[in-house]
LUMFIFI-970041 format. One record per residue: residue in one letter; x, y, z of N, C-alpha, C in turn. Coordinates in steps of 0.05 Angstrom, whole numbers, plus 5000, padded with zeros to 4 digits. Example, Ala and Ser with C-alpha at 12.3 -4.5 7.8 and 13.67 -1.06 7.14 Angstrom:
REM LUMFIFI-970041
a526448865156524649105156526449345156;s525749555142527349795143525850015157;
//
This chain:
REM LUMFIFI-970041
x125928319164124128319142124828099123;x122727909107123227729094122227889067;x122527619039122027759020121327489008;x118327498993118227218981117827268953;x117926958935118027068910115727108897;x116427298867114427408858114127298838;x115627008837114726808802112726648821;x110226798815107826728824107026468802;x107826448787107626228764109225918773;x111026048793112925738790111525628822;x111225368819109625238843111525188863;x110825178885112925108914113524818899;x115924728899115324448897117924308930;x117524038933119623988949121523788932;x124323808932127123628930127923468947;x129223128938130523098962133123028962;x134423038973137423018963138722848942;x137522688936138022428924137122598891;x135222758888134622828867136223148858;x137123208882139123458876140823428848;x142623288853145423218833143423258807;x141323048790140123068768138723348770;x137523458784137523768775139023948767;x141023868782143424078783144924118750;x144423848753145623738715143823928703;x141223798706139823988683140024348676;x140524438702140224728705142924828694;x145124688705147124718696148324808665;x146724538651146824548620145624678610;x143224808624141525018602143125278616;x144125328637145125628637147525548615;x149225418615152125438603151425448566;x148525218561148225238533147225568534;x145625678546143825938546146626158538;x149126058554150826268552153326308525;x152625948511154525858490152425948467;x150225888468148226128448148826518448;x148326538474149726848467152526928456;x153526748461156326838453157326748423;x155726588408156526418386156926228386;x157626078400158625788418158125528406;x159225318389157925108389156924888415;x154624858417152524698437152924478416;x153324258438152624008424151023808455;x149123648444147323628462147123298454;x148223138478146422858474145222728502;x145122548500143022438522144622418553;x147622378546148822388570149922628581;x150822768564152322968565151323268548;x152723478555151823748542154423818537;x155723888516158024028512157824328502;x159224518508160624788502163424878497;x163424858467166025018455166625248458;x167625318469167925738473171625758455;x172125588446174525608429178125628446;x179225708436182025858454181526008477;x178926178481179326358505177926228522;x175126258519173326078536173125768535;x174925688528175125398532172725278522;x172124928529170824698527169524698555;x167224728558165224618577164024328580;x163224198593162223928590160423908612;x157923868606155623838634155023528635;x155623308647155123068651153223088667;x150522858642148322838653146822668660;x147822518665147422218667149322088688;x147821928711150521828720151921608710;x151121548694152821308667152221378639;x155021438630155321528597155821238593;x153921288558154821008542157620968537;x158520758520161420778515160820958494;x159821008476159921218449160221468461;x158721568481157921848497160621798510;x161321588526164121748535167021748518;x166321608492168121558470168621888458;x166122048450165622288442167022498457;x166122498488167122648504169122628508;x170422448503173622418512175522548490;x174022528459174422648440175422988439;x172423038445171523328450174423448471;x174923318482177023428498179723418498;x179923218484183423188471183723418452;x181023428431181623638412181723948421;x180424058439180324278459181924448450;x181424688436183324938436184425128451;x182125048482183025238504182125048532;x182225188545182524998577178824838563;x179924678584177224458587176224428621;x173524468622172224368649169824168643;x170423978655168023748664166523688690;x163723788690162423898717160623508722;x161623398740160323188742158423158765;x156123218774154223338788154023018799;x154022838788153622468798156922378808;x158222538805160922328808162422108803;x160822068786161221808779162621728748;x163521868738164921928705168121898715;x168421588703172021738708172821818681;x175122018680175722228662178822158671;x179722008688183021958692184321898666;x183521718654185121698619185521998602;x184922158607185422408593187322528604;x188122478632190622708639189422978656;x187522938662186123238676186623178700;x186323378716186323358743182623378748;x183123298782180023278792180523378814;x177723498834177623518855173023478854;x173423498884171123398888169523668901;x167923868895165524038910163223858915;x161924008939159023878941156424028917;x155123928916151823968907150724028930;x149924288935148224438959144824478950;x143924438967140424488962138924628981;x138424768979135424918995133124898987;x130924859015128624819003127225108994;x124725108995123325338998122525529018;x123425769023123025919043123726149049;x123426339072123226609069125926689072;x127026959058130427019039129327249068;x131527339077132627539093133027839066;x131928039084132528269063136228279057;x137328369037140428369039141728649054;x143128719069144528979080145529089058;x146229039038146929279025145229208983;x144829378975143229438946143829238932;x142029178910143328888899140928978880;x142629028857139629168829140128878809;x138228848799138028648776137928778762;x140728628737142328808720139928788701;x139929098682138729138657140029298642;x142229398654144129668635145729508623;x148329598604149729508590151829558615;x151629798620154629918642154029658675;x152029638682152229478701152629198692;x152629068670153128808659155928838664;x156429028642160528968650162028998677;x159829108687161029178719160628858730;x158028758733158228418739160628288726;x161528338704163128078684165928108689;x166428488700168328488711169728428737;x167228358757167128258785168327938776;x166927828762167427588757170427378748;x170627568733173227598721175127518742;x174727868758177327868772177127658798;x173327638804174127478826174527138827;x174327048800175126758800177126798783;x179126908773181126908765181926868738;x180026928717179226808689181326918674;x183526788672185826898661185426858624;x184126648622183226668583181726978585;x180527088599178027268593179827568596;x182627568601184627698596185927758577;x186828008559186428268566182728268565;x181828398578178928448573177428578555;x175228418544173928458523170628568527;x168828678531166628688540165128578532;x162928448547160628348530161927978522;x164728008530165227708523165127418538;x165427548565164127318587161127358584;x160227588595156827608599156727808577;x155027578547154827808530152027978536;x151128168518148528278526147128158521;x146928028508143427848499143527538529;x145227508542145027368560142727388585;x141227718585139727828606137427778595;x137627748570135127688552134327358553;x135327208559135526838563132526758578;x131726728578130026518597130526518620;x129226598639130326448670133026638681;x134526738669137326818671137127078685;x137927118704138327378717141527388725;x142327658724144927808733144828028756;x145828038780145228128803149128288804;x147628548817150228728824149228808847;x151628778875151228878902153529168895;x151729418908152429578916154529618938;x156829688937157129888971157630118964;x156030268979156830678980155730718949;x153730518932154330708906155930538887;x158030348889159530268879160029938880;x159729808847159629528844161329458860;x160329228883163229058900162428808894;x160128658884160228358881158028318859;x157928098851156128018826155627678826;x153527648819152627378808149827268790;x149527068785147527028761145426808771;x143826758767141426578769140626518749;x140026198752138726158726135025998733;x133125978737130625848744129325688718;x129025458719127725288701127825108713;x124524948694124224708705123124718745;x121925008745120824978772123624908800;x126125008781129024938800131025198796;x131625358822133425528807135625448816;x137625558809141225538810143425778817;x145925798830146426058829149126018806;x150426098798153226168792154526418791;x157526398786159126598784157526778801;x157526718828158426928857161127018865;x161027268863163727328867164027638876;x166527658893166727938904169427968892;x168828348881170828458881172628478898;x174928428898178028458923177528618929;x176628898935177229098942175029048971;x173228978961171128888983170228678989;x172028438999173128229004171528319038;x171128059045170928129080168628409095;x166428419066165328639073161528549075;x161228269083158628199070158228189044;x159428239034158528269000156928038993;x158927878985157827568981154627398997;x154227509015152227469024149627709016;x150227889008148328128998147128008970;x149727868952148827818923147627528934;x147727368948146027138950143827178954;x143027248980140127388993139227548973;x140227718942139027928931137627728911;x139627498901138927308878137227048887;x137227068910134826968929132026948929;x132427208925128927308933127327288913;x127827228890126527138864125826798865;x127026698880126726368880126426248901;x125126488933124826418953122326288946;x121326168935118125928931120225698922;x122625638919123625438899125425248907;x125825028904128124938916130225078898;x132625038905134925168899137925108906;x138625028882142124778879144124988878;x146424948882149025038875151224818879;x153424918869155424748875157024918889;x158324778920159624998931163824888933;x164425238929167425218934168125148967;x170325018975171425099006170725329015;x171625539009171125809007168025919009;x166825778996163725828999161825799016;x162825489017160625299036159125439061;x161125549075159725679111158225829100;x158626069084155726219081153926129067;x154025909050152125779036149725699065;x151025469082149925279105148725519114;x149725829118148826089133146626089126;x145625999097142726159088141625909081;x141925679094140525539088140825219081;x142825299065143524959049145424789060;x144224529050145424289068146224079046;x147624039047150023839028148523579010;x148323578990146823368979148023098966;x149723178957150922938940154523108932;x156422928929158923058923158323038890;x160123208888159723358853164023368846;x164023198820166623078809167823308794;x169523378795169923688772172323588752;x172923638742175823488717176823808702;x178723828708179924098682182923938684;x182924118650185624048644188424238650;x190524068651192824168672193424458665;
//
């Protein structure tokens, strides 16, 4: 059984790889600004770049948007991150930003794209969050499954606050097993492009499909759409599983 989407509003459109990376940027910066608004966050926004302050716990975000910052834009950014009260990440979707004068480390993920087409039903439940109790149950998947050691001791509502379900475009997805949260992730759709992030399975149900239940579930809303991510080692095979094929390498920078 397939399942197609019901944003009857957003038009089929086609991508081609070459134009992946600059989507990716865009979608990127409006989920992370969408999520530095819920939280209180200073957004600072210029033509090359998107920055997010989340302070000591949640760190400095940086969405590079452009595959060439001016010298002022990379003068700023370089700024923005020396001064940093808590970890710093720089998502470079073009690759092309060097960030070596600061002292960060780098590694390289790909930019993944799918076109438009029919999502496989998922094997196990996958509700799009609207409770408060299933939000923290996502934020807590998240947490533990990328390892968010600032987002420790845990606070609710402080990675995925509540008004985040309320955003534009923004959806939060919880896979079931037996009854009980085992994986979580978020979508964001704009601009006729959706995106996935923070996919992640609870340890406990590691090796159980999970991760493929919350893709296919966060799927089916943007099966008319093309559709970017950036994938981990770890990710990639089931990504290629449902679809997507490698578009452009994507530059990442955090600090040590």
């Amino acid at each position: 059984m397939t399942t197609r989407s019901t944003s009857a509003d957003q038009p089929t459109s086609v991508m081609t790889s070459a134009q992946a990376p600059m989507r990716q940027a865009r979608n990127s910066a409006a989920f992370w600004a969408a999520t530095g608004r819920c939280r209180g966050h200073e957004v600072i926004r210029r033509r090359g770049f998107v920055a997010v302050d989340g302070g000591l716990r949640a760190g400095l975000r940086i969405l590079i948007q452009e595959p060439v910052l001016d010298p002022d834009e990379l003068a700023e950014s370089s700024e923005l991150v020396r001064r940093a009260a808590g970890p710093v990440n720089v998502e470079d979707p073009f690759g092309s930003t060097d960030l070596s004068h600061l002292g960060m480390r780098s590694w390289q993920m790909p930019v993944m794209l799918r076109p438009p087409g029919p999502v496989d039903e998922p094997a196990l439940d996958v509700i799009r969050v609207r409770r408060p109790e299933d939000l923290q149950a996502a934020e807590r998947i998240v947490i533990e499954g990328f390892e968010l050691a600032g987002f420790t001791p845990y606070h609710p509502g402080e990675l995925f606050p509540a008004a985040l379900i309320e955003q534009p475009g923004v959806d939060v997805f919880v896979a079931l097993h037996d009854g009980v949260p085992a994986g979580a992730g978020v979508s964001l759709v704009g601009d006729g492009v959706g995106s996935h992030y923070w996919v992640g399975t609870a340890s406990a149900f590691r090796s159980r499909g999970v991760g493929r239940a919350v893709m296919l579930g966060s799927l089916a809303h943007m099966a008319d759409l093309p559709v970017t991510l950036t994938a981990s080692k770890l990710g990639r095979p089931l990504y290629e599983s449902l679809g997507y094929t490698v578009a452009a390498p994507s530059t990442w920078w955090a600090s040590q």
